[in-house]
BATOR-22254 format. One record per residue (C-alpha): residue in three letters; x, z negated, y; residue number from 1. Coordinates in steps of 0.1 Angstrom, whole numbers, plus 5000, padded with zeros to 4 digits. Each point is the difference from the previous one (the first is absolute). Example, Ala and Ser with C-alpha at 12.3 -4.5 7.8 and 13.67 -1.06 7.14 Angstrom:
// residues 2
{code=ALA | east=5123 | up=4922 | north=4955 | pos=1}
{code=SER | east=5014 | up=5007 | north=5034 | pos=2}
// end
This chain:
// residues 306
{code=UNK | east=2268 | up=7727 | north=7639 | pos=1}
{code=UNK | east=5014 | up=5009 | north=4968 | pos=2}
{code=UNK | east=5030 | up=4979 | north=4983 | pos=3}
{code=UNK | east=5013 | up=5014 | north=4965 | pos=4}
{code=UNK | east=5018 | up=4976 | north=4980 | pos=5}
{code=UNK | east=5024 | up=5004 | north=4969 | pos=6}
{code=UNK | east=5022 | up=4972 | north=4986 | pos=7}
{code=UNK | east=5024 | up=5026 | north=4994 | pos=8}
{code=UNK | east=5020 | up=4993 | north=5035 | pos=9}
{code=UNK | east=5021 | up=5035 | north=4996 | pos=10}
{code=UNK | east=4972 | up=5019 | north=4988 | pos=11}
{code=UNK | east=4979 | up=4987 | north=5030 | pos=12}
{code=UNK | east=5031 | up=5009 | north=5025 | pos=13}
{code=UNK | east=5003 | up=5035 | north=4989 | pos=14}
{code=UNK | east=4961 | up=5007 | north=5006 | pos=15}
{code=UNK | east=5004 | up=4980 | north=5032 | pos=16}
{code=UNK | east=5024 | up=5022 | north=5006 | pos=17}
{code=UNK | east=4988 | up=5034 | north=4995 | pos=18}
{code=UNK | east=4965 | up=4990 | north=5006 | pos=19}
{code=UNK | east=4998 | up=5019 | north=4963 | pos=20}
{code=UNK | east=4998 | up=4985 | north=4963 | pos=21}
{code=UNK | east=5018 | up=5030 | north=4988 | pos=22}
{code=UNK | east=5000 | up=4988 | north=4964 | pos=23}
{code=UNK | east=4962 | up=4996 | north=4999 | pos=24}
{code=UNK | east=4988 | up=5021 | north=5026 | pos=25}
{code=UNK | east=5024 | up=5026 | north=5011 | pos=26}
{code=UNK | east=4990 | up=5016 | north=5034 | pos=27}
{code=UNK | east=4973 | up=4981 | north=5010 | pos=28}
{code=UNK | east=5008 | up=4981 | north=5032 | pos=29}
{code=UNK | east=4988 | up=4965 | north=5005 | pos=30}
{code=UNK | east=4988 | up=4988 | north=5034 | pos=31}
{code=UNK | east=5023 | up=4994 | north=5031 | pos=32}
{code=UNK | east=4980 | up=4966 | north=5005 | pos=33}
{code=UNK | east=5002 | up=4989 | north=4963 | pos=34}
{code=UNK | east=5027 | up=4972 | north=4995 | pos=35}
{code=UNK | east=5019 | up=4994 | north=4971 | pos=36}
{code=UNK | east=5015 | up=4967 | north=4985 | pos=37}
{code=UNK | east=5006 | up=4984 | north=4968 | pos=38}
{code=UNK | east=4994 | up=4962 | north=5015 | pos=39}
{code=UNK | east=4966 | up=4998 | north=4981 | pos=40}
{code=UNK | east=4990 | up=4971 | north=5027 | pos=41}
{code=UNK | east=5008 | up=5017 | north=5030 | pos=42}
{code=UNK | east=4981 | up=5034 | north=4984 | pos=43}
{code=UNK | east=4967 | up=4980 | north=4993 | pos=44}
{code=UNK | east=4994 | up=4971 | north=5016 | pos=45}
{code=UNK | east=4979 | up=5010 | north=5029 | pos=46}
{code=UNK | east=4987 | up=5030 | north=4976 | pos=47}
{code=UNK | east=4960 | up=5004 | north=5001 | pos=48}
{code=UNK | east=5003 | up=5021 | north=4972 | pos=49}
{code=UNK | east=5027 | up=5001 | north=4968 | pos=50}
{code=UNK | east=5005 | up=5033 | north=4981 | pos=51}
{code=UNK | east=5013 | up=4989 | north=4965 | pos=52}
{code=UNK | east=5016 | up=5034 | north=4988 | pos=53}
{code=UNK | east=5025 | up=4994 | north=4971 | pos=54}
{code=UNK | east=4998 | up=5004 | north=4966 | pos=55}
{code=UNK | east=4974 | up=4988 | north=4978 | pos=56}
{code=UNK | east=5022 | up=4978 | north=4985 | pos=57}
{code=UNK | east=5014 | up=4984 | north=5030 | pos=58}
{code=UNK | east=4967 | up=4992 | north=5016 | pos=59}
{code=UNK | east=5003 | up=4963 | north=4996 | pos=60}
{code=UNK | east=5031 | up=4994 | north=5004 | pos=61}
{code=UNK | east=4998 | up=5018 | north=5032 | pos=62}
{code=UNK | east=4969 | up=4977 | north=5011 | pos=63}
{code=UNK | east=5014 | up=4969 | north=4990 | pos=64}
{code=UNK | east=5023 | up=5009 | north=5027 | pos=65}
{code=UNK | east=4974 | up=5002 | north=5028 | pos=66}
{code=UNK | east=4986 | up=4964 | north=4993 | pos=67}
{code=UNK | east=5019 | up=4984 | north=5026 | pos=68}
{code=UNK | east=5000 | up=5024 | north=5028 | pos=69}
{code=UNK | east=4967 | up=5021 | north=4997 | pos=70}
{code=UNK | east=4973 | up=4986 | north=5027 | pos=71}
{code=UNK | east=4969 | up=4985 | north=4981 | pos=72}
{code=UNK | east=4976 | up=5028 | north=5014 | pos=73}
{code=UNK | east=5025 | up=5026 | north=4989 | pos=74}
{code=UNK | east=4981 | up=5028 | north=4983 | pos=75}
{code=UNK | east=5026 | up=5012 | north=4964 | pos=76}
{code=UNK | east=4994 | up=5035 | north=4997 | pos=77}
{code=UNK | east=5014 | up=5013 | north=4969 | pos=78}
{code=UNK | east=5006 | up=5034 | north=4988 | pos=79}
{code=UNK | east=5019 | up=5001 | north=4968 | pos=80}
{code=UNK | east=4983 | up=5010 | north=4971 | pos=81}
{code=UNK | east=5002 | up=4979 | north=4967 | pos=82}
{code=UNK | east=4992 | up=4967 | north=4982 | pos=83}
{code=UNK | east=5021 | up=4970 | north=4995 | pos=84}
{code=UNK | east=5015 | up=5007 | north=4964 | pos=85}
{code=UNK | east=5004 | up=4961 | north=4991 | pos=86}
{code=UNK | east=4968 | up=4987 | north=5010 | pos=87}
{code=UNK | east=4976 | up=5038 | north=4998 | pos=88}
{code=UNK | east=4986 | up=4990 | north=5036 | pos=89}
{code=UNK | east=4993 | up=5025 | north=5025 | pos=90}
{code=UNK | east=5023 | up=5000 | north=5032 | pos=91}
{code=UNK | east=4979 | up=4984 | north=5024 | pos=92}
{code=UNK | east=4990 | up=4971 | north=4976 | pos=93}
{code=UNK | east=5040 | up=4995 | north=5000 | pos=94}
{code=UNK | east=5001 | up=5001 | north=5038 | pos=95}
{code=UNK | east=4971 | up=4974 | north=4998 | pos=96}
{code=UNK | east=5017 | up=4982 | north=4977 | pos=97}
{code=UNK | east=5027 | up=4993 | north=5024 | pos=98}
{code=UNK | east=4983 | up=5000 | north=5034 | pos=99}
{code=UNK | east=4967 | up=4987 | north=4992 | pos=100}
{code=UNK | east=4988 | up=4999 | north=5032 | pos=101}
{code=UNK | east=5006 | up=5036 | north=5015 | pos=102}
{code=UNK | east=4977 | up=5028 | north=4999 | pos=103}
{code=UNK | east=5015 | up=5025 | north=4977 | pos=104}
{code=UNK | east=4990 | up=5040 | north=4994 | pos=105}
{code=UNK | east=5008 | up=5029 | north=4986 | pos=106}
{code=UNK | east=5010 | up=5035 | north=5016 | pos=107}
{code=UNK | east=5000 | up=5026 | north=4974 | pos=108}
{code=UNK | east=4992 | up=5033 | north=4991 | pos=109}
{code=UNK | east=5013 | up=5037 | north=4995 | pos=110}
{code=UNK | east=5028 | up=4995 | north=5027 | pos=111}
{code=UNK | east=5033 | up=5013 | north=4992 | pos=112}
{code=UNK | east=5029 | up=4985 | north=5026 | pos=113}
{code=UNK | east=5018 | up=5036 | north=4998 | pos=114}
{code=UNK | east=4970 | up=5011 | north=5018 | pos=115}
{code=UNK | east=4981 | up=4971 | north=5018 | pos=116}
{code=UNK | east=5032 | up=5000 | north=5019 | pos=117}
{code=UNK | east=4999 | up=5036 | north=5014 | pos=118}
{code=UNK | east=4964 | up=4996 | north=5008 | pos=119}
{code=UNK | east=4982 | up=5020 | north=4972 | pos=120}
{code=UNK | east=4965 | up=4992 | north=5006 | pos=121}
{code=UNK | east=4995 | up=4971 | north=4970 | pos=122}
{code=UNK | east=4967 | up=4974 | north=4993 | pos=123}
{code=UNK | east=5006 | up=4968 | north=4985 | pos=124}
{code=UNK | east=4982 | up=4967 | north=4997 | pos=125}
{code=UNK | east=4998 | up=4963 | north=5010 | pos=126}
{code=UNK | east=4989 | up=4975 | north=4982 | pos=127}
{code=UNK | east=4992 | up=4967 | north=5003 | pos=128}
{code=UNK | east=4974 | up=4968 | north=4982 | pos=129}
{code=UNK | east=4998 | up=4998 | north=5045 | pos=130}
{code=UNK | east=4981 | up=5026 | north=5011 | pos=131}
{code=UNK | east=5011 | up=4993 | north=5037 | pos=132}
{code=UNK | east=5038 | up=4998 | north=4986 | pos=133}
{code=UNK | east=4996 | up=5033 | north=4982 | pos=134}
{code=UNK | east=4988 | up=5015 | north=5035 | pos=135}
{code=UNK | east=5027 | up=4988 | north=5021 | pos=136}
{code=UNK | east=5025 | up=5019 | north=4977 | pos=137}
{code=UNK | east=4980 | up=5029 | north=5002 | pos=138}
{code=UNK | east=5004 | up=4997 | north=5039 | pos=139}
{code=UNK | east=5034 | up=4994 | north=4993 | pos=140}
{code=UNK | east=5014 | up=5036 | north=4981 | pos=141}
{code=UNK | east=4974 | up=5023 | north=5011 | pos=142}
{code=UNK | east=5007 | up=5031 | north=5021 | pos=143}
{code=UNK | east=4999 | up=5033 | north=5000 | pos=144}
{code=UNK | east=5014 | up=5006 | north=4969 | pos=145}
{code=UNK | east=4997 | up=4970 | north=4979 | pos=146}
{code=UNK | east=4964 | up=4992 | north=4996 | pos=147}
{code=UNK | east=4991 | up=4969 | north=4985 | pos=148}
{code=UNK | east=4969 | up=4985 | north=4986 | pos=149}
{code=UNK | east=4990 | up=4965 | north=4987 | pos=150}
{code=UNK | east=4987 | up=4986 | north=4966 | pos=151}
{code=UNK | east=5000 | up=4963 | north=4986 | pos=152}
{code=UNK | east=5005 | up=5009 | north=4968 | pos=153}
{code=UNK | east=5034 | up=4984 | north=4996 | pos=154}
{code=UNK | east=5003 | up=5005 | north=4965 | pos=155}
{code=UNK | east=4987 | up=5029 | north=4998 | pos=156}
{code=UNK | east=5027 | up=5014 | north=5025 | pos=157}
{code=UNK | east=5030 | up=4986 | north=4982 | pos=158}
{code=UNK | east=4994 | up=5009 | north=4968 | pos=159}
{code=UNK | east=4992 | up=5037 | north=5008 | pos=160}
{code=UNK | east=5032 | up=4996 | north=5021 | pos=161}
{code=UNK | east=5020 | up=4987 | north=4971 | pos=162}
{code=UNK | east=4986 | up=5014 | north=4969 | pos=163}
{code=UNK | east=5004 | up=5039 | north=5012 | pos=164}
{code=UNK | east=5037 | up=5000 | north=4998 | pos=165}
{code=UNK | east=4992 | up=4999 | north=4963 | pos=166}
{code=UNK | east=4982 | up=5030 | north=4997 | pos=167}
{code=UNK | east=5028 | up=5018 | north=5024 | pos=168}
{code=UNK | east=5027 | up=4988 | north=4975 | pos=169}
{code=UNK | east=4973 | up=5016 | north=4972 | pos=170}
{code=UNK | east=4992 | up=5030 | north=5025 | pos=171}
{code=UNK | east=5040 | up=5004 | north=5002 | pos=172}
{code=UNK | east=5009 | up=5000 | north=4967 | pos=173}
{code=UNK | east=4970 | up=5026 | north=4992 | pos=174}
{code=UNK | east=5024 | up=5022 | north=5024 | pos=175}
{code=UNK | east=5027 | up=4992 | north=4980 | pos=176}
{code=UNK | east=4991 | up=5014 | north=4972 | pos=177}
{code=UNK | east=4988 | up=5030 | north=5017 | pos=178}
{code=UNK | east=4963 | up=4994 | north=4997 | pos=179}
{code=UNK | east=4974 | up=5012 | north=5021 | pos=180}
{code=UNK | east=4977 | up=4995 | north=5030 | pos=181}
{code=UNK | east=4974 | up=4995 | north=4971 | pos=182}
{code=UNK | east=5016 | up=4970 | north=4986 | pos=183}
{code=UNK | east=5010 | up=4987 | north=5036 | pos=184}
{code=UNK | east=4960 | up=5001 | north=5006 | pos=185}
{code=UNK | east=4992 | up=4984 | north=4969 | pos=186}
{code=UNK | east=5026 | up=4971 | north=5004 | pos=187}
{code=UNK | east=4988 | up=4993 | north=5041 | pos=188}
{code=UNK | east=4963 | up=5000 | north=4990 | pos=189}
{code=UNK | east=5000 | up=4974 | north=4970 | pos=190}
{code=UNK | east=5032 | up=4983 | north=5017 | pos=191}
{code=UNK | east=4977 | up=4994 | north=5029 | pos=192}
{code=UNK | east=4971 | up=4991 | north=4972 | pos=193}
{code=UNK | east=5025 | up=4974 | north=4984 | pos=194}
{code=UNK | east=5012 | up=4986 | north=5033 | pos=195}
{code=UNK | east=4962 | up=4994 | north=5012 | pos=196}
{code=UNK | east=4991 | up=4981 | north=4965 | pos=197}
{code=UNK | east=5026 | up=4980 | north=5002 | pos=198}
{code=UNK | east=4996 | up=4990 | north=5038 | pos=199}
{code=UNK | east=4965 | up=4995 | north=4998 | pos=200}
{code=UNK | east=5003 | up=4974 | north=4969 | pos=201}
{code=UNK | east=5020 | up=4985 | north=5027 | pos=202}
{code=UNK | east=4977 | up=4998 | north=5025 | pos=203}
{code=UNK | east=5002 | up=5034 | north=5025 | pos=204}
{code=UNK | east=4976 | up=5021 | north=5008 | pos=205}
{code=UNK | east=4998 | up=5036 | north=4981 | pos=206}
{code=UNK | east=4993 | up=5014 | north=5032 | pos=207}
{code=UNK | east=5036 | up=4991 | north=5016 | pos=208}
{code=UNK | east=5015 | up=5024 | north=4972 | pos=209}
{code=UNK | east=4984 | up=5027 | north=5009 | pos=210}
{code=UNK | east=5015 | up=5000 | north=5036 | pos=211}
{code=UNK | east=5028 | up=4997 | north=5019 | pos=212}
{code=UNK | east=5026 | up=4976 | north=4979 | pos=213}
{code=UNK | east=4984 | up=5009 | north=4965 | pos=214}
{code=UNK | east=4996 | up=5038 | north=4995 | pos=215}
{code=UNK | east=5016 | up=5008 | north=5031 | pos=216}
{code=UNK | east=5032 | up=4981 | north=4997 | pos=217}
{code=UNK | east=5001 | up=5013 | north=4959 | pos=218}
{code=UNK | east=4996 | up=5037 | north=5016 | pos=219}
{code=UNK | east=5031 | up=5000 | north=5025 | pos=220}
{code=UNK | east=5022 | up=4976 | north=4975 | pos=221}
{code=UNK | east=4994 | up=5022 | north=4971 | pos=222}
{code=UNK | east=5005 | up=5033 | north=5015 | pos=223}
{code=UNK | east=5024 | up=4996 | north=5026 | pos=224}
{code=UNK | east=5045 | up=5004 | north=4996 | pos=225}
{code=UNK | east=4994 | up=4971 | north=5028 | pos=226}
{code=UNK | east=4988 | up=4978 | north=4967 | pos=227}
{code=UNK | east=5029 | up=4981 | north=4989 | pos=228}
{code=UNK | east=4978 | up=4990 | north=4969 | pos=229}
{code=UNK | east=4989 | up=5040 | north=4995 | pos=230}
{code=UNK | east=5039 | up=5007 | north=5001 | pos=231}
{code=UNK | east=5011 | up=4973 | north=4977 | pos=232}
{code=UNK | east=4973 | up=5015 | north=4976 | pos=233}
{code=UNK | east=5012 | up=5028 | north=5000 | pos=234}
{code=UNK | east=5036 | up=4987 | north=4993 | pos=235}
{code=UNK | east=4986 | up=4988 | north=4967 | pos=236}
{code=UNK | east=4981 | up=5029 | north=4992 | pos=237}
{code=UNK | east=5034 | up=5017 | north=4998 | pos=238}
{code=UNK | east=5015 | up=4980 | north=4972 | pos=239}
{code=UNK | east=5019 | up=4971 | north=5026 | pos=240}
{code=UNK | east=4994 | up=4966 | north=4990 | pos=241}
{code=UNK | east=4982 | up=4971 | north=5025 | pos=242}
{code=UNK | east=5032 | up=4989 | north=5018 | pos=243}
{code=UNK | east=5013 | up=5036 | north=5000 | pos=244}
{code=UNK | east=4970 | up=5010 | north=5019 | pos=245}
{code=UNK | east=4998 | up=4971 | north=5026 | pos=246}
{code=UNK | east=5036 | up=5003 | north=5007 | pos=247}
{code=UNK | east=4999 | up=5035 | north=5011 | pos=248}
{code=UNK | east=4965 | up=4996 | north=5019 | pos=249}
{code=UNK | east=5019 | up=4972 | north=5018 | pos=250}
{code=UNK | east=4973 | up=4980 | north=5012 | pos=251}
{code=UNK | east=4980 | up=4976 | north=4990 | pos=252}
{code=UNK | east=4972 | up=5015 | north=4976 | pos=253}
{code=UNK | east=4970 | up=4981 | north=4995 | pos=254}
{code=UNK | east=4982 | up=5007 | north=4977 | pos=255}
{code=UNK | east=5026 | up=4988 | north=4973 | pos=256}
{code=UNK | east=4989 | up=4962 | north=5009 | pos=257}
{code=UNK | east=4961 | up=5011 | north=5005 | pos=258}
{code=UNK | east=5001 | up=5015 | north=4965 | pos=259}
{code=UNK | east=5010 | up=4970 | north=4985 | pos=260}
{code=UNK | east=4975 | up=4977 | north=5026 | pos=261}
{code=UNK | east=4975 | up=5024 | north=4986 | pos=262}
{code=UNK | east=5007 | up=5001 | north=4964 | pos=263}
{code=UNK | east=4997 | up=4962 | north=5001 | pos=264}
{code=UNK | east=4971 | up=4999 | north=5025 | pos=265}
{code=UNK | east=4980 | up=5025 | north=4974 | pos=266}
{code=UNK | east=5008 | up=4980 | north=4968 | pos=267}
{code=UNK | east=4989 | up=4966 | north=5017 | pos=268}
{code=UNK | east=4970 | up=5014 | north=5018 | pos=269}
{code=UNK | east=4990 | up=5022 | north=4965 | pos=270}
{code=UNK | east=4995 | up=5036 | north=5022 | pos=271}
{code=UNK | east=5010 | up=5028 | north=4983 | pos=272}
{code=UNK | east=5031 | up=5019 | north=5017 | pos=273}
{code=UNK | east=5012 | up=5029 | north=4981 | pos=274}
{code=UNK | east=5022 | up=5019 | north=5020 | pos=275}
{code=UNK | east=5016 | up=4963 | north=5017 | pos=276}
{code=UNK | east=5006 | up=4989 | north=4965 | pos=277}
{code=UNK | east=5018 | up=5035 | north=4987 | pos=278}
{code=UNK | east=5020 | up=5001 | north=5036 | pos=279}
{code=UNK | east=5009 | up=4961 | north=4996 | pos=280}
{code=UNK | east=5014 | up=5012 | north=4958 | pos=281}
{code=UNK | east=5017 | up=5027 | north=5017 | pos=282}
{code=UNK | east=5019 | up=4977 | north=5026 | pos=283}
{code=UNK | east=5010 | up=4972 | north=4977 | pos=284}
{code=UNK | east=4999 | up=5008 | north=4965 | pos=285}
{code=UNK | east=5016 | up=5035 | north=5004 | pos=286}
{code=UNK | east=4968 | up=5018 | north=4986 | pos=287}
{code=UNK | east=5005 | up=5040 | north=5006 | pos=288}
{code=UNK | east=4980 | up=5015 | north=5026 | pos=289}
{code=UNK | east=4983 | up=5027 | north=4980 | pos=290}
{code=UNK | east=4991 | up=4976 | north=4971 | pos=291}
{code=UNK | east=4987 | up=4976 | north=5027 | pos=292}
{code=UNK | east=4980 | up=5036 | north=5020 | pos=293}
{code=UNK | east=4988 | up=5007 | north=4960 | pos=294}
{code=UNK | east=4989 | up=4966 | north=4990 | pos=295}
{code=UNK | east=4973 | up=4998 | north=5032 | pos=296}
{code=UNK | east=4986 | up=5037 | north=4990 | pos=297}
{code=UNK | east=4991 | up=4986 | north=4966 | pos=298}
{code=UNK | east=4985 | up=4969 | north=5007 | pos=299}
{code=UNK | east=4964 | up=5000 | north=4988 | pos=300}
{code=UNK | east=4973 | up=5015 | north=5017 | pos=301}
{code=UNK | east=4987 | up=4984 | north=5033 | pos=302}
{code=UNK | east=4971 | up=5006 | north=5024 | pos=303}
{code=UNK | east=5015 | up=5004 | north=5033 | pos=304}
{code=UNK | east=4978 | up=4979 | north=5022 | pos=305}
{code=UNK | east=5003 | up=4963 | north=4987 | pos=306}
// end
């Protein structure tokens, strides 16, 4: 039994209506059995499980708004893909912040809407500190073609999750300039490098970004037209300033508030992140793309495996 829940009330009656969110998914048909409401009370309050899918930004503000309805064994599931700017915690410490008595994980991985929701076979992850609470989502997406599998490496998952929308802006903006595959490579295999350093002075695991929401996620985000980061990129790559670009991708884009999380995460843990610091002078202090591609191929020499 499947309630979806937006506090827009007209945006919730046209998908109620057409059984369609044609702005965000045009032509994929939502369940005859799924209701549809923007009364957050009615939508949750007998809700085992609570799918928190908005915006980064809006995460807790959103979960504020569970507090007095959401049942006390109520697991939060959340699926957006960020950190909290103001405070540079991940999303579930946010969700814990404000509930902290529910079980919270994370469902994430390589898993573009566009086509999760015509059934293109897809594999993603759960994760949870709970073991048990990790396996109970697994039972709860998997079929036939969205496989799931489990991990407790919270943070390990989130930042992988968050941080590769960075390297999809960098990846993009590589394509807008008309670079190559070579320098698309070269940009996801230190991006990932940079990513892992950075989450494992925070406490992951290195082996969670090797899988499914660390080098998977970065391959399908920095590659695909489905990438809202890759496409804002690419925006910029072409000469159009930051709020040109987002206003013509017309969705939120990510990585713009990771890059920063990151650049401030990097300078206060002391982990060295090139190609986050040149993307983060390229966002908001208007450095050029091709000075910013030029000053990373003459940094000073490196071995690759540190």
């Amino acid at each position: 039994e499947v309630t979806l829940w937006s506090y827009h009330e007209n945006e919730i009656k046209k998908i109620a209506d057409a059984h369609e969110n044609a702005r965000y998914l045009s032509g994929v048909k939502l369940g005859n059995k799924m209701k549809f409401s923007s009364d957050l009370s009615e939508s949750i309050k007998d809700a085992e499980f609570i799918i928190c899918a908005v915006p980064s930004r809006a995460v807790r503000e959103t979960v504020e708004k569970f507090v007095p309805f959401a049942r006390a064994d109520a697991v939060i599931v959340n699926v957006s893909k960020g950190i909290e700017e103001s405070s540079l915690l991940t999303l579930s410490d946010v969700i814990r912040d404000v509930l902290p008595n529910n079980e919270v994980a994370i469902l994430s991985g390589p898993s573009h809407a566009e086509e999760v929701g015509r059934d293109i076979p897809t594999a993603c992850v759960a994760a949870s500190e709970n073991e048990e609470t990790a396996k109970k989502v697994q039972d709860l997406f998997m079929n036939e073609n969205f496989r799931v599998y489990t991990n407790t490496d919270v943070v390990g998952i989130e930042f992988g999750a968050a941080f590769k929308n960075i390297i999809a802006l960098a990846a993009g903006i590589s394509d807008g300039l008309d670079f190559g595959d070579n320098t698309k490579a070269a940009l996801m295999t230190r991006g990932i490098a940079e990513i892992a350093r950075l989450g494992v002075a925070m406490g992951g695991d290195i082996h969670t970004f090797n899988g499914l929401a660390g080098i998977g996620d970065l391959i399908v985000t920095c590659t695909s037209m489905h990438s809202r980061n890759r496409r804002a990129g690419i925006l910029i790559g072409q000469g159009k300033n930051l709020n040109e670009a987002v206003k013509e991708v017309n969705m939120v884009v990510e990585g713009i508030n990771s890059a920063r999380a990151a650049y401030l995460l990097s300078q206060k843990h002391n982990v060295d992140m090139p190609i986050v610091a040149e993307v983060y002078e390229i966002l908001f202090n208007n450095k050029p793309p091709r000075q910013a591609v030029m000053d990373l191929m003459k940094r000073d020499k490196k071995v690759e495996i540190v």
